[in-house]
N, CA, C and O atoms as a GROMACS GRO file, in nm:
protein
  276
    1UNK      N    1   0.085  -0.117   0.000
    1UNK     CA    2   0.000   0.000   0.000
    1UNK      C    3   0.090   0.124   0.000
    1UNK      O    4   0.190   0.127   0.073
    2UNK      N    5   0.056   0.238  -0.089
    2UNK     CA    6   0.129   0.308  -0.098
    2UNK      C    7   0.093   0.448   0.008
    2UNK      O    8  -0.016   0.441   0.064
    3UNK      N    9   0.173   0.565   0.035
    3UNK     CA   10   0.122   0.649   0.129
    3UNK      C   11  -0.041   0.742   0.072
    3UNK      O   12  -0.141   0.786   0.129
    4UNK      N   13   0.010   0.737  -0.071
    4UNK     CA   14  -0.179   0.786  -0.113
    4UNK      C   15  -0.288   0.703  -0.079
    4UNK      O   16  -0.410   0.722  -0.070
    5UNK      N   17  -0.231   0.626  -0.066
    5UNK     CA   18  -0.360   0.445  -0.073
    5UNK      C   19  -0.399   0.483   0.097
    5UNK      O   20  -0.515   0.482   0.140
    6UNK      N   21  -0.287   0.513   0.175
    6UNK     CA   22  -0.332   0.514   0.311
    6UNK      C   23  -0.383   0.638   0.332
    6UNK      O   24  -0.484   0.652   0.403
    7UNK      N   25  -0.334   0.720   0.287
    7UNK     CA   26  -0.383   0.872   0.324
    7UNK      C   27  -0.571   0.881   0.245
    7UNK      O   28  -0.660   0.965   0.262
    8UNK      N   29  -0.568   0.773   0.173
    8UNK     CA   30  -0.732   0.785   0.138
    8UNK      C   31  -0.814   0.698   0.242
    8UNK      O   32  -0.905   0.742   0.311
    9UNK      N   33  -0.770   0.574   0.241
    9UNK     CA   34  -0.843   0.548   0.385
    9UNK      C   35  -0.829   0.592   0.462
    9UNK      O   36  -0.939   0.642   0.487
   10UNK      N   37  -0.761   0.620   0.538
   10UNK     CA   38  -0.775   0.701   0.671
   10UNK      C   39  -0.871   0.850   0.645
   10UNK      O   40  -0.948   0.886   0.735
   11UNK      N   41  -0.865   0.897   0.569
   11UNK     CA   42  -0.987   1.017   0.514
   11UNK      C   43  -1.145   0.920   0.527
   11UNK      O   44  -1.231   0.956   0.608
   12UNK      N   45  -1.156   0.853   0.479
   12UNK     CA   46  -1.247   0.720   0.463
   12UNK      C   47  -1.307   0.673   0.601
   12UNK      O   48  -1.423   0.651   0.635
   13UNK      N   49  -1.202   0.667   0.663
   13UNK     CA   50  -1.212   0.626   0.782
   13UNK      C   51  -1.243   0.714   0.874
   13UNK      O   52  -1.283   0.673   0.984
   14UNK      N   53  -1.232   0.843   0.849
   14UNK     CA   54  -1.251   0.981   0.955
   14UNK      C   55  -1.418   1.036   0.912
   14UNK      O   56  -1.496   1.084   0.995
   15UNK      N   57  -1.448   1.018   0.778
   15UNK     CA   58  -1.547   1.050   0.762
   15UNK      C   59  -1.686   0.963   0.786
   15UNK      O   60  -1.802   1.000   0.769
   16UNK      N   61  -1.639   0.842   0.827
   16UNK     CA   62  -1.726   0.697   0.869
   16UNK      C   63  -1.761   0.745   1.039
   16UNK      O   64  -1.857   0.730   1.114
   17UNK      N   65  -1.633   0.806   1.049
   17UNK     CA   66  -1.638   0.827   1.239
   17UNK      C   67  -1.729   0.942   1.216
   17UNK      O   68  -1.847   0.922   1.246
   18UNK      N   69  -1.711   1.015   1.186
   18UNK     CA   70  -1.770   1.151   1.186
   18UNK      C   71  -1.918   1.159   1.153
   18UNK      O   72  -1.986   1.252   1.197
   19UNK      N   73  -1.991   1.022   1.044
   19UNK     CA   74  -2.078   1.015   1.012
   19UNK      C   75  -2.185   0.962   1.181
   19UNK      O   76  -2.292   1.008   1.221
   20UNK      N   77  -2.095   0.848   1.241
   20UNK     CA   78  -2.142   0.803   1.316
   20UNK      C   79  -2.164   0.855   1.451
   20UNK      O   80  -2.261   0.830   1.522
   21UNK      N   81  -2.030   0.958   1.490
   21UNK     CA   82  -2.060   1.007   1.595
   21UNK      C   83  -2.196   1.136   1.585
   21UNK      O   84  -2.258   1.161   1.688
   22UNK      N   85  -2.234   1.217   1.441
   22UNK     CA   86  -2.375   1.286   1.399
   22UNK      C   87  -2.461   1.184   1.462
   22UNK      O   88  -2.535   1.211   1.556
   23UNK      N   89  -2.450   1.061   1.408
   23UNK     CA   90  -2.538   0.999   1.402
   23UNK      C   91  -2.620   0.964   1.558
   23UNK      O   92  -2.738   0.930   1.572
   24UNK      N   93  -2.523   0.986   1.658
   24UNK     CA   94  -2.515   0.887   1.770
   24UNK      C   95  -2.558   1.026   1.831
   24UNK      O   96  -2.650   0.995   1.906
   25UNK      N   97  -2.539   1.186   1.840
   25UNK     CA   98  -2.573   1.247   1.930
   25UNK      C   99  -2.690   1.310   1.835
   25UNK      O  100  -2.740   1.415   1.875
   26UNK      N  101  -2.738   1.255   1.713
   26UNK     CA  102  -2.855   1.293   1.707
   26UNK      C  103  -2.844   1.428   1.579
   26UNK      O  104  -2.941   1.499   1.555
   27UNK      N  105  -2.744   1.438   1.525
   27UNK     CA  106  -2.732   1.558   1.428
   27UNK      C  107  -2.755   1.458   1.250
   27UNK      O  108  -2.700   1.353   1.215
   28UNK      N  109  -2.842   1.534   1.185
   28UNK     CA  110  -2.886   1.509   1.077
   28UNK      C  111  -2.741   1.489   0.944
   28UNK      O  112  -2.662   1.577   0.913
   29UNK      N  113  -2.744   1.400   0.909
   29UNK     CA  114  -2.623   1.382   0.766
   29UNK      C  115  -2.669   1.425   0.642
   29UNK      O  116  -2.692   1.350   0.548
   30UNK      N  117  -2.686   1.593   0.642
   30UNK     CA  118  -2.753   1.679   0.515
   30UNK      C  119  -2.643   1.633   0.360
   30UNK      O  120  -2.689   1.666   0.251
   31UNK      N  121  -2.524   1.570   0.363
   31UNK     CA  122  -2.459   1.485   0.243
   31UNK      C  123  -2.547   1.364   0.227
   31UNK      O  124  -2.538   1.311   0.116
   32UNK      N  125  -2.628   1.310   0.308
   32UNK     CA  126  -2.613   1.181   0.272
   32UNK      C  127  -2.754   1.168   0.270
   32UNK      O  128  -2.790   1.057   0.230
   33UNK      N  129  -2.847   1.246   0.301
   33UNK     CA  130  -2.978   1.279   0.225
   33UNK      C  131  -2.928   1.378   0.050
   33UNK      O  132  -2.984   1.323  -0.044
   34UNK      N  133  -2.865   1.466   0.018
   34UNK     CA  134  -2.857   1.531  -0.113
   34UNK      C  135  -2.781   1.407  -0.176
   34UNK      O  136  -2.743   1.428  -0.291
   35UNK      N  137  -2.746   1.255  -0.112
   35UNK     CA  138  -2.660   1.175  -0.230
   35UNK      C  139  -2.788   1.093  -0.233
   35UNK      O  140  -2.853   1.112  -0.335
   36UNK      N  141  -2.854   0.986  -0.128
   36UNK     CA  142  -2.995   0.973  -0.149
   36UNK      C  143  -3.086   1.021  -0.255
   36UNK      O  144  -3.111   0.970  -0.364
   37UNK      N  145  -3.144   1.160  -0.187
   37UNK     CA  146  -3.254   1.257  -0.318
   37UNK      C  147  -3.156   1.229  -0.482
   37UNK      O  148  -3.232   1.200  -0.574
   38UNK      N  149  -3.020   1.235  -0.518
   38UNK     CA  150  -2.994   1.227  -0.644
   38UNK      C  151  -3.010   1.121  -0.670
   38UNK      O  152  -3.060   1.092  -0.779
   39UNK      N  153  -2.978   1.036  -0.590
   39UNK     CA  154  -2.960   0.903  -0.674
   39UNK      C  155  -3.118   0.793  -0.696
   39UNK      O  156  -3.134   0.702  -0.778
   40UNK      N  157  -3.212   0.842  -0.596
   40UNK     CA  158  -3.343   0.768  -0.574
   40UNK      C  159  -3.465   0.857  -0.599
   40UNK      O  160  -3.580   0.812  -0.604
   41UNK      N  161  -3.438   0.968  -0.612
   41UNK     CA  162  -3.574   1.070  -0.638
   41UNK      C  163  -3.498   1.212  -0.743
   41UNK      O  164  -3.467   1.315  -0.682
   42UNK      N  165  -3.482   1.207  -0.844
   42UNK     CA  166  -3.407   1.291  -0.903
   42UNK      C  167  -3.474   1.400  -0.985
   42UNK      O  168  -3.421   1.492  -1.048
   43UNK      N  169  -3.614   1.364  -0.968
   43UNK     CA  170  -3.713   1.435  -1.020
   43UNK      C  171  -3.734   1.527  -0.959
   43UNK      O  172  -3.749   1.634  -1.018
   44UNK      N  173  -3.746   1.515  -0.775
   44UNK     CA  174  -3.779   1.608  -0.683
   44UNK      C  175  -3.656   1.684  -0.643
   44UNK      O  176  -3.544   1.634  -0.648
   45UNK      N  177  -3.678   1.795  -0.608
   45UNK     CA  178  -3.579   1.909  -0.560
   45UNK      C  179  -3.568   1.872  -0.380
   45UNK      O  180  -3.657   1.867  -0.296
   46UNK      N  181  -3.435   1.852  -0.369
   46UNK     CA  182  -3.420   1.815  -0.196
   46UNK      C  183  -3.451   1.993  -0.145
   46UNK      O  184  -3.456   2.100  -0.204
   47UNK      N  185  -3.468   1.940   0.013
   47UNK     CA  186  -3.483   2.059   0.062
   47UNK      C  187  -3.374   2.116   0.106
   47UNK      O  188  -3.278   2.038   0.102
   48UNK      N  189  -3.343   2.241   0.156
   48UNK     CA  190  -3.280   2.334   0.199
   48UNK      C  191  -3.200   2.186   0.329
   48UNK      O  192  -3.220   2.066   0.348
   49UNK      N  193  -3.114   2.288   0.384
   49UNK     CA  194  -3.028   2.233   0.495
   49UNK      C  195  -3.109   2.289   0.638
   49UNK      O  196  -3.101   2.244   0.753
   50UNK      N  197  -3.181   2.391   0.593
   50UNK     CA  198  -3.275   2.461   0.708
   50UNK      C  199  -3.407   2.397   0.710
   50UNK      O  200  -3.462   2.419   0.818
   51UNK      N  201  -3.465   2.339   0.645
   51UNK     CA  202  -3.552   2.280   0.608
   51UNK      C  203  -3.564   2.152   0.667
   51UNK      O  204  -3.645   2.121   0.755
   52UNK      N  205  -3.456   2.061   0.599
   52UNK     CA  206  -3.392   1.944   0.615
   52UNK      C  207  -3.361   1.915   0.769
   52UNK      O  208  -3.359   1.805   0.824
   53UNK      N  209  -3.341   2.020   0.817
   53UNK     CA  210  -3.289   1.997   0.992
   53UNK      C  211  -3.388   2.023   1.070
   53UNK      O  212  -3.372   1.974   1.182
   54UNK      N  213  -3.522   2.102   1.049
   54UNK     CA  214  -3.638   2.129   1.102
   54UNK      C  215  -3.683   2.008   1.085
   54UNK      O  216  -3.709   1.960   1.195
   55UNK      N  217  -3.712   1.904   0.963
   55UNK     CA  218  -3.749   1.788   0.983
   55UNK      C  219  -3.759   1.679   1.020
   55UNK      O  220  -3.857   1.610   1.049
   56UNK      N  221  -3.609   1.654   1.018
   56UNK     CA  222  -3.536   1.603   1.123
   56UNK      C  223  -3.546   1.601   1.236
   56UNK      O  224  -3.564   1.491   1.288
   57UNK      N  225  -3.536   1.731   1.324
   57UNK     CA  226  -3.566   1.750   1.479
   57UNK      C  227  -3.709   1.722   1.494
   57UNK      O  228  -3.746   1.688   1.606
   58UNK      N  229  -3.812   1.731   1.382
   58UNK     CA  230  -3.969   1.697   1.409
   58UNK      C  231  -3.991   1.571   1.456
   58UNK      O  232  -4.032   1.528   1.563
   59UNK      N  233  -3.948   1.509   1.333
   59UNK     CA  234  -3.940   1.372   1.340
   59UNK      C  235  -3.883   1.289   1.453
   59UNK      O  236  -3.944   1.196   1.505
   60UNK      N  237  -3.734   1.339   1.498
   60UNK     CA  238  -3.725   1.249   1.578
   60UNK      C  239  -3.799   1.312   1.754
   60UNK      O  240  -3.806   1.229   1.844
   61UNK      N  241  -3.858   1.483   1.787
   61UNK     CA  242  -3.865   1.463   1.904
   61UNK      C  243  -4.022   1.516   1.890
   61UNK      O  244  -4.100   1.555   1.976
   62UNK      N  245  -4.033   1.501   1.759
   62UNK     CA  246  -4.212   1.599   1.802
   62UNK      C  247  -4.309   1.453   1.857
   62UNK      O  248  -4.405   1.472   1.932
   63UNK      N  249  -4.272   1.305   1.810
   63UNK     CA  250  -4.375   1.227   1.887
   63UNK      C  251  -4.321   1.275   2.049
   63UNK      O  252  -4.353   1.169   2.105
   64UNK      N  253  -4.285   1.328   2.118
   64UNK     CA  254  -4.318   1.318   2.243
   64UNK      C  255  -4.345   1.456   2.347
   64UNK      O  256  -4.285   1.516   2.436
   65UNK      N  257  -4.496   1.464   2.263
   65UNK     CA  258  -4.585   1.585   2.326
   65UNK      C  259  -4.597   1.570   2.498
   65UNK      O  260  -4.596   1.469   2.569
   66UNK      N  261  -4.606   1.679   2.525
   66UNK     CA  262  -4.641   1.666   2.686
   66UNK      C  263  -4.492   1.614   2.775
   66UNK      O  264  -4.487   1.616   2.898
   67UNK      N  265  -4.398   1.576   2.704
   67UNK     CA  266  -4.283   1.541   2.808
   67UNK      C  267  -4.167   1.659   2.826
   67UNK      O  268  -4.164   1.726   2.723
   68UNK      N  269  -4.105   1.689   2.889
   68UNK     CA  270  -4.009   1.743   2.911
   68UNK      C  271  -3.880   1.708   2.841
   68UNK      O  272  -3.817   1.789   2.773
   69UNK      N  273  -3.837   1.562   2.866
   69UNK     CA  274  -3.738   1.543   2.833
   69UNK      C  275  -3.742   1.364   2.777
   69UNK      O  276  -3.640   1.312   2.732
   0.00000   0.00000   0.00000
């Protein structure tokens, strides 16, 4: 393996972490919905990143009306 070969995985590898730690405290992956919308709905226009993150936060905390936390 050469030092480009490693210097791309390890990029590879930082952006896998990075995907997962979003993932794990709950922050939306606005790349990986605009690679989604192109590749599976290409007809429709994705939404905004402001948009996209309002929906997001709906979705995951608006089922729980009436609680605090």
């Amino acid at each position: 393996m050469n030092a480009a070969q490693l210097a791309g995985d390890v990029q590879q590898a930082g952006r896998y972490l990075v995907q997962s730690l979003r993932l794990m405290v709950g922050v939306p992956d606005y790349g990986t919905y605009l690679r989604h919308m192109a590749a599976t709905h290409p007809d429709q226009e994705p939404m905004n990143y402001e948009a996209f993150f309002r929906e997001r936060q709906d979705a995951r905390y608006g089922s729980r009306t009436g609680r605090c936390c």
